[in-house]
GUROKOL-769059 format. One record per residue: residue number from 1; y, x, z of N, C-alpha, C in turn; residue in three letters. Coordinates in steps of 0.1 Angstrom, whole numbers, plus 5000, padded with zeros to 4 digits. Each point is the difference from the previous one (the first is absolute). Last residue first. Layout:
<rs>
(NUM, (Y, X, Z), (Y, X, Z), (Y, X, Z), "Ala")
...
</rs>
This chain:
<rs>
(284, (3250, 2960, 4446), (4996, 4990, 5017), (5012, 4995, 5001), "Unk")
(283, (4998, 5020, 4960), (4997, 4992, 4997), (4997, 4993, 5015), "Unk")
(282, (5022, 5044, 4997), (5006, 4987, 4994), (4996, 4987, 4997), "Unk")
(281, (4979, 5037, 5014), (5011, 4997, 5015), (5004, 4986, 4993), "Unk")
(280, (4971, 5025, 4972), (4991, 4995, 5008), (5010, 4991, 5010), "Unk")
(279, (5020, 5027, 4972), (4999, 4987, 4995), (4989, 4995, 5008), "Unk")
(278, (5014, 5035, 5011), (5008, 4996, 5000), (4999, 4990, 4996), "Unk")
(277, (4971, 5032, 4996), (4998, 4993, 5017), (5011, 4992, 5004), "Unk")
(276, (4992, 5022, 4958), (4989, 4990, 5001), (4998, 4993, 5016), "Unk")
(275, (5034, 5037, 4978), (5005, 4984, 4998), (4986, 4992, 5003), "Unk")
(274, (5010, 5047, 5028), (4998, 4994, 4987), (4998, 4986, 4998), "Unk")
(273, (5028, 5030, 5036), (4983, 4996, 5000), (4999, 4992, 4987), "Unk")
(272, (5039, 5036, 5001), (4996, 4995, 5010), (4986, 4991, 4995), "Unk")
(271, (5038, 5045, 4998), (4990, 4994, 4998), (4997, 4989, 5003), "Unk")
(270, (5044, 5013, 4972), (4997, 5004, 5010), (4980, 4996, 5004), "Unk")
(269, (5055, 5000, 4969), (4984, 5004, 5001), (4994, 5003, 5015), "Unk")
(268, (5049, 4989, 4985), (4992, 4995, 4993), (4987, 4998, 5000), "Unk")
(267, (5039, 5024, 5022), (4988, 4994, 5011), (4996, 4984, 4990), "Unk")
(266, (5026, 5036, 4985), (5007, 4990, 4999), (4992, 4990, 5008), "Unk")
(265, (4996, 5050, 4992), (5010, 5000, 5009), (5003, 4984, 5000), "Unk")
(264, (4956, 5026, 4982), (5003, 4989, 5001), (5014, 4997, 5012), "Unk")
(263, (4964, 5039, 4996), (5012, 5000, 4993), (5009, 4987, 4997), "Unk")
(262, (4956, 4997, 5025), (5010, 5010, 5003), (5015, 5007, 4992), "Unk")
(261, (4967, 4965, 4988), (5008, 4997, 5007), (5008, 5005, 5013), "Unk")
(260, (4974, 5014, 4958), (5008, 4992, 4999), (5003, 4993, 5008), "Unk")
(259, (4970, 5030, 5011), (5007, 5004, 4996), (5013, 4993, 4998), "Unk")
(258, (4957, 4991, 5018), (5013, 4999, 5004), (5010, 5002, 4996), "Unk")
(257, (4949, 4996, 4990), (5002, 5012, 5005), (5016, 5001, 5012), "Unk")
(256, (4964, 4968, 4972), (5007, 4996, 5010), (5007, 5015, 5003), "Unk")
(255, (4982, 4993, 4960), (4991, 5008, 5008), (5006, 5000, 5017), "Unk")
(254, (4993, 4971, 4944), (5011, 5004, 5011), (4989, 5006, 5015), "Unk")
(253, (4983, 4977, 4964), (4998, 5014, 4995), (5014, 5004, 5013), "Unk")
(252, (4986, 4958, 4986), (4990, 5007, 5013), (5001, 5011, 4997), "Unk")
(251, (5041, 4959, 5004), (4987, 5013, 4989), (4994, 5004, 5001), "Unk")
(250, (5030, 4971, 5019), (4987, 4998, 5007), (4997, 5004, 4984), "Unk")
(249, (5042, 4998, 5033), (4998, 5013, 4986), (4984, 4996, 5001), "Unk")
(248, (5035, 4960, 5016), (4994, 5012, 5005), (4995, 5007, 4988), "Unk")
(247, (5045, 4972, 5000), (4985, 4995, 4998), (4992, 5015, 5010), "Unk")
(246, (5050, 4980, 4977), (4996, 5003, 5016), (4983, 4993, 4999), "Unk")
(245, (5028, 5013, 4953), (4993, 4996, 5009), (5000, 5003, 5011), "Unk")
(244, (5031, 5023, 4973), (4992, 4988, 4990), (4996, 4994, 5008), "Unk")
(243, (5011, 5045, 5013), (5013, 4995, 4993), (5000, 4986, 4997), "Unk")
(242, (4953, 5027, 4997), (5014, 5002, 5006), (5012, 4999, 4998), "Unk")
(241, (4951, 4991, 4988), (5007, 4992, 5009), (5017, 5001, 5001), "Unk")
(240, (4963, 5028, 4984), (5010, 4998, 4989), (5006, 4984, 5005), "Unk")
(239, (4971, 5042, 5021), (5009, 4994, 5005), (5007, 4991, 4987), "Unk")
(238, (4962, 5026, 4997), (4996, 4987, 5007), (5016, 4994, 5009), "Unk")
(237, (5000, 5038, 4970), (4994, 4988, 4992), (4996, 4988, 5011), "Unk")
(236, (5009, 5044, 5012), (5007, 4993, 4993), (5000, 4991, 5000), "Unk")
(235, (4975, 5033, 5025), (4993, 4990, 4991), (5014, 4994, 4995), "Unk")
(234, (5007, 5034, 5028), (4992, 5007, 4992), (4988, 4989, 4992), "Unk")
(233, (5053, 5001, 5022), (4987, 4992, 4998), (4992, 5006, 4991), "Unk")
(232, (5048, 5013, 5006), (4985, 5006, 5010), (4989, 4995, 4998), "Unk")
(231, (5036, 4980, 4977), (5003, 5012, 4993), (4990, 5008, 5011), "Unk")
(230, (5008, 4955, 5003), (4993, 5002, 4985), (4997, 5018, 5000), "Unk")
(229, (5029, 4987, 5038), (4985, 4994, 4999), (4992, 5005, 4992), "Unk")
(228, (5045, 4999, 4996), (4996, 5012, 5007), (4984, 5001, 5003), "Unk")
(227, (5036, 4970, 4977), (4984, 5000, 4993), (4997, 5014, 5008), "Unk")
(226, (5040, 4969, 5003), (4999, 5011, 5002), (4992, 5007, 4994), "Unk")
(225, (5010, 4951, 5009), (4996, 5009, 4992), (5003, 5015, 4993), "Unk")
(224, (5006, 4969, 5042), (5012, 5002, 4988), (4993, 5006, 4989), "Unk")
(223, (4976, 4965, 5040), (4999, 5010, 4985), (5017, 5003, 5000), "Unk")
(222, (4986, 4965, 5026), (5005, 5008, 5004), (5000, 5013, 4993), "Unk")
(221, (4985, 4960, 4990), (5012, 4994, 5006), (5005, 5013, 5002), "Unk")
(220, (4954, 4998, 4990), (5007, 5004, 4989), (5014, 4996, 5001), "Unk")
(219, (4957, 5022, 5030), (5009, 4987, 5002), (5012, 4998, 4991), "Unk")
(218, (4944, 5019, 5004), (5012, 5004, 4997), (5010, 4985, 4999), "Unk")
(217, (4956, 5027, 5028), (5003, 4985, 4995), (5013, 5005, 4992), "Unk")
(216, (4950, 5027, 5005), (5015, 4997, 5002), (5004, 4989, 4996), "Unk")
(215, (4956, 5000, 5026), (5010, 5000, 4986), (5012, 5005, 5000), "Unk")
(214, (4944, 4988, 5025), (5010, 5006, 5007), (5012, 5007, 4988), "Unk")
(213, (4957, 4973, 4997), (5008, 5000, 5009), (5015, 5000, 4999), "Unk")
(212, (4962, 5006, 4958), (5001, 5003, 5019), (5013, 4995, 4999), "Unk")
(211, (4968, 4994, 4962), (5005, 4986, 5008), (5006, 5005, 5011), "Unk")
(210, (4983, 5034, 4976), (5006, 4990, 4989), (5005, 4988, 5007), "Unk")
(209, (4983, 5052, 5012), (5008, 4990, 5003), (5005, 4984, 4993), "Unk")
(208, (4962, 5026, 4987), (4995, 4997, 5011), (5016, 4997, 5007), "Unk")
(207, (5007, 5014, 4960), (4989, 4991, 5000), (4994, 4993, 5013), "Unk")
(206, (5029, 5042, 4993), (5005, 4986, 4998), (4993, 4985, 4999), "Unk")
(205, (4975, 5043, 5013), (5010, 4992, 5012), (5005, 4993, 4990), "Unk")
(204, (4980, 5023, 4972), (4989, 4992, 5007), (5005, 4992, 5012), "Unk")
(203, (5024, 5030, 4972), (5003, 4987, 4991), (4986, 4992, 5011), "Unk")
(202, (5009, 5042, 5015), (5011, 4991, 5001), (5000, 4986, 4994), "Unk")
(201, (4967, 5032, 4995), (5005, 4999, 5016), (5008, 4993, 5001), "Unk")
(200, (4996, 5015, 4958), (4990, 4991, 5000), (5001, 4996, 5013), "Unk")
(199, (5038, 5027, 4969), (4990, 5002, 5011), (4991, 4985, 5006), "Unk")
(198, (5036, 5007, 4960), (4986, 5010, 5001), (4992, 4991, 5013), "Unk")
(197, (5051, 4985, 4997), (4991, 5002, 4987), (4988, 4996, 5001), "Unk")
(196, (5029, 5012, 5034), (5004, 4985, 4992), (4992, 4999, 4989), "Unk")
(195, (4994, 5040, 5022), (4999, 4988, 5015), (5003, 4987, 4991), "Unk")
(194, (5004, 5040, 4973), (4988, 5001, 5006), (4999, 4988, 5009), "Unk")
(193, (5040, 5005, 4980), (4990, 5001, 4990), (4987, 5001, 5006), "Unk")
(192, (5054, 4993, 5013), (4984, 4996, 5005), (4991, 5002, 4997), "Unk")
(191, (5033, 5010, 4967), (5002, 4990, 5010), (4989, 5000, 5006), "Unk")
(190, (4994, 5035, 4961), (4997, 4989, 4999), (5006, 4996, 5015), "Unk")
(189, (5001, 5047, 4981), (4997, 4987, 4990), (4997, 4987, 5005), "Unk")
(188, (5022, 5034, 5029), (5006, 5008, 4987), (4993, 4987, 4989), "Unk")
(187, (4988, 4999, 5051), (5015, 5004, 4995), (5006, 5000, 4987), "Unk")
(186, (4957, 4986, 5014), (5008, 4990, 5003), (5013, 5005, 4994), "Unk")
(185, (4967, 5030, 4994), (4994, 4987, 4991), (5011, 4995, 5004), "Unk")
(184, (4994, 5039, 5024), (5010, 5000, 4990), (5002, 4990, 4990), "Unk")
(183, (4975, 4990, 5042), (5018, 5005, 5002), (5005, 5003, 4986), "Unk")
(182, (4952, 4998, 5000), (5002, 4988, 5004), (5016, 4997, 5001), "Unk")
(181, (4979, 5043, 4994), (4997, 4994, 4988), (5010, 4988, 5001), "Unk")
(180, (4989, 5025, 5040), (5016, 5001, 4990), (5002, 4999, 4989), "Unk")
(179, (4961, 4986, 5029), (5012, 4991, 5002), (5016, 5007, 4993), "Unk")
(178, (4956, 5019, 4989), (4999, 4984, 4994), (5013, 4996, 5005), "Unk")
(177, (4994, 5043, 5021), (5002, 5005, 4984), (5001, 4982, 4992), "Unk")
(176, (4986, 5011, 5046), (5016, 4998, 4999), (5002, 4996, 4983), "Unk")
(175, (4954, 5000, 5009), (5007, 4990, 5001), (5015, 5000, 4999), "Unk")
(174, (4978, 5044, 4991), (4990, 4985, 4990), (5010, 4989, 5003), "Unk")
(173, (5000, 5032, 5034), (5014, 5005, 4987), (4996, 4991, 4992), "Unk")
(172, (4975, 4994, 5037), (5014, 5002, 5007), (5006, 5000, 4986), "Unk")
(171, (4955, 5009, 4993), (5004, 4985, 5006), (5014, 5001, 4998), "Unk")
(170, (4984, 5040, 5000), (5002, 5001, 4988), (5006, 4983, 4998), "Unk")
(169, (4994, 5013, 5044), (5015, 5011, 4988), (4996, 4993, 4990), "Unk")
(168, (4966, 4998, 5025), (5012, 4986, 5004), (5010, 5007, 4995), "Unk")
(167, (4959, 5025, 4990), (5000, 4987, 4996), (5012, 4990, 4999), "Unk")
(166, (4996, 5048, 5022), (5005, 4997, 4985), (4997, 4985, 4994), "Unk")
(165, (5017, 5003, 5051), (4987, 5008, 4994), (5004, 4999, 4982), "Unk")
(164, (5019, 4985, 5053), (5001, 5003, 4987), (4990, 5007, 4994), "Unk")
(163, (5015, 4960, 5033), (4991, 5006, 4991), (5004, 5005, 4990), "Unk")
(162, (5030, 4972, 5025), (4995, 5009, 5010), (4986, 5004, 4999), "Unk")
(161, (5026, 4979, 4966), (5010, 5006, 5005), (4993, 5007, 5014), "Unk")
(160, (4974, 4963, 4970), (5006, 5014, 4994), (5011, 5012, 5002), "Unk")
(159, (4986, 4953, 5020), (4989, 5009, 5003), (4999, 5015, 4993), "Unk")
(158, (5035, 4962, 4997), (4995, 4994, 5017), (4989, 5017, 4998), "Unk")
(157, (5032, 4999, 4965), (5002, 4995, 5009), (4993, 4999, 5012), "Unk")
(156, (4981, 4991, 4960), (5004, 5020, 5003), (5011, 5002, 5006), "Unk")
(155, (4978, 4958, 4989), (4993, 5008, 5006), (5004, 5016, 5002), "Unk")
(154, (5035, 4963, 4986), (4988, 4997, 5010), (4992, 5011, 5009), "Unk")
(153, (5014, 5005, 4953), (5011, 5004, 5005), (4995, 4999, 5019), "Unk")
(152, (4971, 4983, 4966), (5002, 5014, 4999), (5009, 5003, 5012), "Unk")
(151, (4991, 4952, 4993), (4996, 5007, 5012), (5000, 5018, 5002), "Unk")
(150, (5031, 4977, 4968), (4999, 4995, 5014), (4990, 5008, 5008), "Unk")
(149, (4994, 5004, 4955), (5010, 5009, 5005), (5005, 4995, 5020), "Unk")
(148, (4952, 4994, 4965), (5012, 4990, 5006), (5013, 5010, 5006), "Unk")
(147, (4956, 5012, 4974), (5012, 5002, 4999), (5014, 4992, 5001), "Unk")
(146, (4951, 4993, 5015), (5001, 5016, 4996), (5012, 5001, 4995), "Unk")
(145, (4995, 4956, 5010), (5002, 5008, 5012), (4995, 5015, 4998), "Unk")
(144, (4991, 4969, 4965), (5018, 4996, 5004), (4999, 5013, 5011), "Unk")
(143, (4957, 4984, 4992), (5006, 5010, 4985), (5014, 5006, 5006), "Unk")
(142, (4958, 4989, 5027), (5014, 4993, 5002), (5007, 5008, 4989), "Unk")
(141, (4946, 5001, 4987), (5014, 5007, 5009), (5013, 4992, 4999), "Unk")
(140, (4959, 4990, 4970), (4999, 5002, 5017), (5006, 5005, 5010), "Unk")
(139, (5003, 4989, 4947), (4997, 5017, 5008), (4993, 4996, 5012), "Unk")
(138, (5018, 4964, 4978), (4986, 5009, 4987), (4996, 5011, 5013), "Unk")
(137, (5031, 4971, 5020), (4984, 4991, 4998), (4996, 5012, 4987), "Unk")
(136, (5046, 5009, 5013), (4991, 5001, 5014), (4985, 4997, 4997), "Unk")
(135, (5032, 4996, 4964), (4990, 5011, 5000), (4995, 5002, 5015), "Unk")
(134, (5022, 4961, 4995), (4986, 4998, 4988), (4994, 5018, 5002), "Unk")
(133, (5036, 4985, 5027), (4989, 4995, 5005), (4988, 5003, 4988), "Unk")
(132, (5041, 5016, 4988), (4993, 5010, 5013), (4989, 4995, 5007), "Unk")
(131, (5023, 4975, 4966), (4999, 5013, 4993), (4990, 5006, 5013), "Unk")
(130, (5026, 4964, 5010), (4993, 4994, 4996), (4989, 5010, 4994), "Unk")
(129, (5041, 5009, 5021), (4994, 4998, 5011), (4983, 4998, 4992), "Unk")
(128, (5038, 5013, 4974), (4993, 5009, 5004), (4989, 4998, 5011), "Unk")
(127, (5027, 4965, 4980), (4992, 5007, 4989), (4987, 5009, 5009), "Unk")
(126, (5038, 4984, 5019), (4989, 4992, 5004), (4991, 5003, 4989), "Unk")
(125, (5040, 5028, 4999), (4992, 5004, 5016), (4987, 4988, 4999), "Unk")
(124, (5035, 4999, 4963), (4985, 5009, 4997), (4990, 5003, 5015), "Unk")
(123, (5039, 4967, 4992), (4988, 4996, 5002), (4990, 5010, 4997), "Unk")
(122, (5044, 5005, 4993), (5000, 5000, 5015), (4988, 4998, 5005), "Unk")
(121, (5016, 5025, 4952), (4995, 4988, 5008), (4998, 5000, 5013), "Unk")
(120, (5030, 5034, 4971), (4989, 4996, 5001), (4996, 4989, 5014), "Unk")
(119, (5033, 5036, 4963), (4998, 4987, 5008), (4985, 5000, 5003), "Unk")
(118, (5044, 5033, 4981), (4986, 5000, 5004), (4995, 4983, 5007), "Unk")
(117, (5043, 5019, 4978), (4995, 4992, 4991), (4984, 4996, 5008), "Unk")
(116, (5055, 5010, 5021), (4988, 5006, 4999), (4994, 4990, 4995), "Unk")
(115, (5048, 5013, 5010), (4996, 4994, 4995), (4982, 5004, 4998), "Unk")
(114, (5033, 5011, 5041), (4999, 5005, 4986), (4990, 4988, 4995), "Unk")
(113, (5014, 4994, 5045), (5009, 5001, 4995), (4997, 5000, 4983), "Unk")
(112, (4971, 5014, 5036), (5002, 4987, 4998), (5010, 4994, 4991), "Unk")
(111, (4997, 5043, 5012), (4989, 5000, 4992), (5003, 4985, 4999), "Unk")
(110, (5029, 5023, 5029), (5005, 4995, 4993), (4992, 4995, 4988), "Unk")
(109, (4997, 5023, 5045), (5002, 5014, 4981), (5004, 4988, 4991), "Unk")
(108, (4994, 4981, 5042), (5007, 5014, 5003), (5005, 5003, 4988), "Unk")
(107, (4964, 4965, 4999), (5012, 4995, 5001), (5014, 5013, 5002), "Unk")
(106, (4955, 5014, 4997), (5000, 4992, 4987), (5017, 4995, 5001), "Unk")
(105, (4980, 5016, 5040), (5006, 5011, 4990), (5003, 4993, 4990), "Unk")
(104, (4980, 4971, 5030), (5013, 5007, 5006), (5008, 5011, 4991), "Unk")
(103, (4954, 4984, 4986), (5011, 4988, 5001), (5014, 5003, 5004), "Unk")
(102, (4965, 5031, 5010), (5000, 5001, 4985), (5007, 4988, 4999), "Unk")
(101, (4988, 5002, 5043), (5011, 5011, 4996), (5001, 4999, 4987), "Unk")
(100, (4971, 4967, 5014), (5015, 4998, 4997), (5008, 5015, 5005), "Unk")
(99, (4956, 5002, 4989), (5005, 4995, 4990), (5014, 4994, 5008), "Unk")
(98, (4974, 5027, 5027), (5003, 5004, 4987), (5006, 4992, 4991), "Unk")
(97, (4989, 4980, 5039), (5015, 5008, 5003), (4995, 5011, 4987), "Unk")
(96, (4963, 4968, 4996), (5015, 4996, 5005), (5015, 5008, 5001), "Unk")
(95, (4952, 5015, 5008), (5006, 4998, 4983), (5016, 4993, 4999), "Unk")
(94, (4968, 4996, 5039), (5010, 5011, 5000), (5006, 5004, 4985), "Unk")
(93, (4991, 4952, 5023), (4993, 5006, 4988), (5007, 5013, 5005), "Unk")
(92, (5011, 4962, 5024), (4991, 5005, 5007), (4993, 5016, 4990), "Unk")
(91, (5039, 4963, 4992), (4997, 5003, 5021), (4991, 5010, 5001), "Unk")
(90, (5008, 4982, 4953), (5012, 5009, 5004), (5003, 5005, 5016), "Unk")
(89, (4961, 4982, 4971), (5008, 5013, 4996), (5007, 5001, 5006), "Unk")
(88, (4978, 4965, 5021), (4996, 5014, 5000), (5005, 5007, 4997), "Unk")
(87, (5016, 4957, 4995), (5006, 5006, 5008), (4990, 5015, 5007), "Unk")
(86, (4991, 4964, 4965), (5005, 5014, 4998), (5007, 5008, 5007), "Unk")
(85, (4977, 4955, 5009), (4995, 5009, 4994), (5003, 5013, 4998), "Unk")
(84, (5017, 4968, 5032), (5006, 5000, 4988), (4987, 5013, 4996), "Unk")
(83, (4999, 4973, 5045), (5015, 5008, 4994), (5002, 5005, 4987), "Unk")
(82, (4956, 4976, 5009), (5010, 4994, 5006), (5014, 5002, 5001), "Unk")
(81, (4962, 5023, 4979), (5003, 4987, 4994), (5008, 4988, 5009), "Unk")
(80, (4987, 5043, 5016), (5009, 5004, 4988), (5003, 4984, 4992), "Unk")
(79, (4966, 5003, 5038), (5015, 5000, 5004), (5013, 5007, 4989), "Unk")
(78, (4955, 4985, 4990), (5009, 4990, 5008), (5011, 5002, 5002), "Unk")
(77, (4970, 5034, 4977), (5005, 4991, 4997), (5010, 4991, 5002), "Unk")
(76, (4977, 5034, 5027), (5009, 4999, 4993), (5009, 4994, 4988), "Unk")
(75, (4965, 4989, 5030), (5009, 4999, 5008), (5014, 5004, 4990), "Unk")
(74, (4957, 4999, 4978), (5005, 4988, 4999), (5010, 4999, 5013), "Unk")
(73, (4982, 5043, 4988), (5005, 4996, 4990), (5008, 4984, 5005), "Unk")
(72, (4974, 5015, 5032), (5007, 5014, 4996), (5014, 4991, 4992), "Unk")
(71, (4955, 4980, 5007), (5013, 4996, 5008), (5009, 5009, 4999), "Unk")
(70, (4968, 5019, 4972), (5002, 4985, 4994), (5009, 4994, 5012), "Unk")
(69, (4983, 5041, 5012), (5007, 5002, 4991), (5007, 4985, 4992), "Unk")
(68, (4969, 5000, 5040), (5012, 5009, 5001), (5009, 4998, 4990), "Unk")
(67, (4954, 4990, 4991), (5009, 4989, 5001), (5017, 5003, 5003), "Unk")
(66, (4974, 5033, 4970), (4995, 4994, 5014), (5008, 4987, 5005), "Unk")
(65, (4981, 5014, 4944), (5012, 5006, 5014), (4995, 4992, 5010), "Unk")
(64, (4977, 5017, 4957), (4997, 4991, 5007), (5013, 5007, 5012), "Unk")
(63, (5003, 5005, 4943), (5000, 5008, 5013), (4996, 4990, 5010), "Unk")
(62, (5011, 4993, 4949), (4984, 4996, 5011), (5004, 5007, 5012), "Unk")
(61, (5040, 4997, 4974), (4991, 5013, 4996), (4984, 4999, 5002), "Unk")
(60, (5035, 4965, 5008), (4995, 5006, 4985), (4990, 5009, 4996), "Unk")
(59, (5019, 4996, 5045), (4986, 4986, 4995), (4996, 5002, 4987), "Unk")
(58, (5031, 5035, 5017), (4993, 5001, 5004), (4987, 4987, 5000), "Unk")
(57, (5042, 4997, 4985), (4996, 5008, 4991), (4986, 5004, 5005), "Unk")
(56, (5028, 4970, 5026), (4990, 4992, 4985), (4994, 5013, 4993), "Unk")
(55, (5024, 5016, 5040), (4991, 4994, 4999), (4989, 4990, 4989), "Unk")
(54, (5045, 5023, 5000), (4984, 5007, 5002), (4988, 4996, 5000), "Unk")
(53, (5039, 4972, 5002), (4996, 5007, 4985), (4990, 5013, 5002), "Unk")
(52, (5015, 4979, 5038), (4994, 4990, 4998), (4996, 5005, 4985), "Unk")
(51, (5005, 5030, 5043), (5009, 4997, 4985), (4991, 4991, 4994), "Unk")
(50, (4994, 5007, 5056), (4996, 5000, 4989), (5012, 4997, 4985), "Unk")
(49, (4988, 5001, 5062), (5009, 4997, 4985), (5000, 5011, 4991), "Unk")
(48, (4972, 4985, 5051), (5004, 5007, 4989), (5012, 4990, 4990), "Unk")
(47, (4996, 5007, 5057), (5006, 4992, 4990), (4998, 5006, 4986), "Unk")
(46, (4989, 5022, 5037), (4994, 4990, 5001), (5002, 4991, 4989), "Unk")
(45, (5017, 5043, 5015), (4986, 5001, 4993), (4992, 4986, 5003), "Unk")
(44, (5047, 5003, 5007), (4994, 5006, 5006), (4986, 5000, 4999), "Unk")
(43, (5010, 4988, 4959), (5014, 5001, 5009), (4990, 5000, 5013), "Unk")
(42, (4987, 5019, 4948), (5001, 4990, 5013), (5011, 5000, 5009), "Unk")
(41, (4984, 5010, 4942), (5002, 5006, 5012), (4998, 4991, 5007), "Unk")
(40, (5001, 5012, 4949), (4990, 4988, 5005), (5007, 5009, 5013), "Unk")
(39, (5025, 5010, 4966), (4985, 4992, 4991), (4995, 4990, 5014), "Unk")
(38, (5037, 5033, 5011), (5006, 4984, 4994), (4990, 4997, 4992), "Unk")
(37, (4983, 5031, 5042), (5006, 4997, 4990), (5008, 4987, 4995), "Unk")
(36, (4977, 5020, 5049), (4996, 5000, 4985), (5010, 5005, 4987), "Unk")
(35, (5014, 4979, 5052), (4993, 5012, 4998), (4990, 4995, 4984), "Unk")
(34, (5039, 4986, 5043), (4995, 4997, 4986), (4992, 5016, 4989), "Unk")
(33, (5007, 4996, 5050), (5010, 4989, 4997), (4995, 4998, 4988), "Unk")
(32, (4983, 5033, 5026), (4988, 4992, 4998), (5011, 4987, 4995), "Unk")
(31, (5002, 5057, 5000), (5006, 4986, 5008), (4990, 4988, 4992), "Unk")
(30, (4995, 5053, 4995), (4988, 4988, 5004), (5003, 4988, 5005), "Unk")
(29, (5028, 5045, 4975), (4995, 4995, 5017), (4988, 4987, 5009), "Unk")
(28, (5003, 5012, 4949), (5007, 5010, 5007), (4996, 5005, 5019), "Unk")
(27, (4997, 4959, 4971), (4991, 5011, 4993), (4999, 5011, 5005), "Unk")
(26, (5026, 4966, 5014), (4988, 4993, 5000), (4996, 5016, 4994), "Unk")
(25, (5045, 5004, 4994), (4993, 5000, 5013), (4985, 4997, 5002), "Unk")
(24, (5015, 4990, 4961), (5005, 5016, 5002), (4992, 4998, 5016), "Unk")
(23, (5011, 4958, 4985), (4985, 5004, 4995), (5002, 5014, 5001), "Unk")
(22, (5034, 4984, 5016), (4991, 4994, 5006), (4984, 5005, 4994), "Unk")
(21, (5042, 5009, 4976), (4997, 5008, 5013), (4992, 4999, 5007), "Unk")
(20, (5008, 4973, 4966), (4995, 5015, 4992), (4998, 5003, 5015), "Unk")
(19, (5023, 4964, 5009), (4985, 4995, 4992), (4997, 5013, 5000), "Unk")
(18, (5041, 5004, 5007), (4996, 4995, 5016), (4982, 4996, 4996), "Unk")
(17, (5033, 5008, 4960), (4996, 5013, 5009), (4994, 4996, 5011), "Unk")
(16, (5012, 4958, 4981), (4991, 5015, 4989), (4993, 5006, 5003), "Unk")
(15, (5035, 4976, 5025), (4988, 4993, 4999), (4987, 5010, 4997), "Unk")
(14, (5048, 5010, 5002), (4994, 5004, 5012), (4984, 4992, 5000), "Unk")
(13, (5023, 4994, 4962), (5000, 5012, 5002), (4990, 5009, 5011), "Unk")
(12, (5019, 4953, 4991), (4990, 5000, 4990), (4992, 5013, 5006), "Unk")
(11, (5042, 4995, 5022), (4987, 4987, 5004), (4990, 5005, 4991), "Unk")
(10, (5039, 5014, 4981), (4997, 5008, 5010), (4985, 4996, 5009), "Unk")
(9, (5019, 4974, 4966), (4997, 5013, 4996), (4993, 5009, 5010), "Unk")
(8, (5020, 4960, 5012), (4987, 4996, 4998), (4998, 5010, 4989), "Unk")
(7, (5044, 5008, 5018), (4990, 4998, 5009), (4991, 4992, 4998), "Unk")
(6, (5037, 5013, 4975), (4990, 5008, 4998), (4992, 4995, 5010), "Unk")
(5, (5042, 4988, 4998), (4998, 4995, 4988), (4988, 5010, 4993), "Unk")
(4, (5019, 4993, 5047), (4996, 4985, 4993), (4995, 5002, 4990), "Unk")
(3, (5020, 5036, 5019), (4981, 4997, 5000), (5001, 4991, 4995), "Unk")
(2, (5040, 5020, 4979), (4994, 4995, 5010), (4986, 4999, 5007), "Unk")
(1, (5028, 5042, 4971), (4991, 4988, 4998), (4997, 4993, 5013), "Unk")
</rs>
C-alpha cells in the first residue's frame, strides 16, 4: 500500500494518540502542553477549551460555570466551525479508531456485503442531543457525560493506568466494557452505528460545522468511478456527488477525515477552502 493512499489515516492517528498522550503526561508527569481533559482542559494552562455539548448540558442543568469554561467552549466552537465540525470524530475523538477498526473488519469479513434488515436513523444522535438536555434539566446532572463513552474511554486513559486500586479497575473494565459494546454494535448490527447514528458529540459538531470552511472538493472530469471512496467513507451519503457534479461535499455530517481522498487514484478528491469564500472571490 502507497502512503499516498493512507496518509491523512495516518495524520488522523498521530493526531489522536499525540492528544491521549499529552493529557497522559500532564497527569503523570506534570507537562504543562495540554493538560485536563476532552470535557474541559488547557493549553499551556493558559488557553481554556471546553466541549461546547457539555457545556449546554451543564446550563440545562442550572450549573453556574466560570467564564474559563464559556471562552473554553466558544474557542472551541470557532475553530471547529471553521474546518468542519466533525472534524473532531475523526482528528481528535478516541472512539474513533474503535469504530473504524469495526469499519475495517466489516469490509475484511465481507459484513458489508450481506444483505442486512437493521436500520436506523441518522437523526437519532440530534434526538439524543435534545433528550440529554431535557434530562440534564430534571436531574441536575450533565446526563450525557455519565455515560458519554468518549470521555469514559478519555478518562481511563489519562488517570486510570497510573492508579491502581479497586475503584479504577472496576472504572477501567465499566468503560473498556461500553467501548466493546460500541465495536460489536458497528461490526455485526449496524454501519457506523455509534458515530453515524447515536452519538450526540458528534451530531453537536455537525451543527457547529454547518457553514465551515474548510471541504472536500470533488472534481467530476476526473471520476472513473471506481466508488473506492463510497466504499471507506464512514458517511457515504455525503458523497452522492460522485461521478455527477464538480461541487464541494457541504453535508454537515461529513467528518473531513480524508479518507476518500486517500483512496482516490483519479485526483478526483481533494481539500480545499469552501464555496462561501469563493463566491465572496467571485463577486469582487
Amino acid at each position: 500500500m502507497k502512503f499516498s493512499n493512507i496518509k491523512y489515516l495516518i495524520l488522523r492517528r498521530v493526531s489522536q494518540l499525540t492528544i491521549m498522550f499529552l493529557y497522559f503526561a500532564a497527569n503523570v508527569w506534570g507537562w504543562k502542553i495540554l493538560q485536563g481533559n476532552l470535557s474541559t482542559s488547557t493549553i499551556f494552562s493558559k488557553i481554556p477549551l471546553s466541549d461546547p455539548f457539555a457545556l449546554l448540558q451543564m446550563l440545562a442543568a442550572g450549573a453556574v460555570v466560570g467564564v474559563n469554561v464559556l471562552i473554553g467552549a466558544l474557542i472551541i466552537s470557532i475553530f471547529y466551525g471553521l474546518i468542519g465540525g466533525r472534524a473532531f470524530c475523526s482528528w481528535v475523538c478516541p472512539i474513533n479508531m474503535v469504530t473504524d477498526l469495526a469499519a475495517w473488519l466489516r469490509r475484511k469479513l465481507y459484513i458489508d456485503k450481506i444483505e442486512r434488515k437493521v436500520w436506523i436513523s441518522r437523526n437519532i444522535r440530534y434526538y439524543t442531543i435534545v433528550i440529554a438536555l431535557i434530562v440534564s434539566a430534571i436531574t441536575g446532572l450533565a446526563a450525557f457525560e455519565v455515560i458519554n463513552p468518549i470521555t469514559i474511554l478519555n478518562r481511563n486513559i489519562i488517570y486510570g493506568i497510573n492508579i491502581i486500586n479497586n475503584t479504577t479497575v472496576v472504572a477501567l473494565g465499566a468503560g473498556l466494557g461500553f467501548v466493546l459494546v460500541i465495536f460489536l454494535f458497528d461490526l455485526f448490527v449496524v454501519k457506523n452505528g455509534w458515530c453515524g447514528h447515536i452519538c450526540p458529540v458528534g451530531g453537536t459538531y455537525s451543527l457547529i460545522g454547518k457553514f465551515s470552511l474548510l471541504r472536500v472538493k470533488h472534481t467530476s472530469e476526473n471520476c472513473t468511478l471506481c466508488m473506492k471512496c463510497k466504499e471507506v467513507c464512514p458517511e457515504s451519503q455525503v458523497l452522492h456527488m460522485i461521478g455527477k457534479d464538480s461541487i464541494t461535499v457541504n453535508d454537515i455530517e461529513c467528518t473531513n477525515c480524508g479518507r476518500c481522498i486517500d483512496v482516490c487514484d483519479d485526483d478526483a478528491l481533494g481539500f480545499s477552502i469552501g464555496k462561501y469564500i469563493k463566491k465572496e472571490k467571485a463577486k469582487s
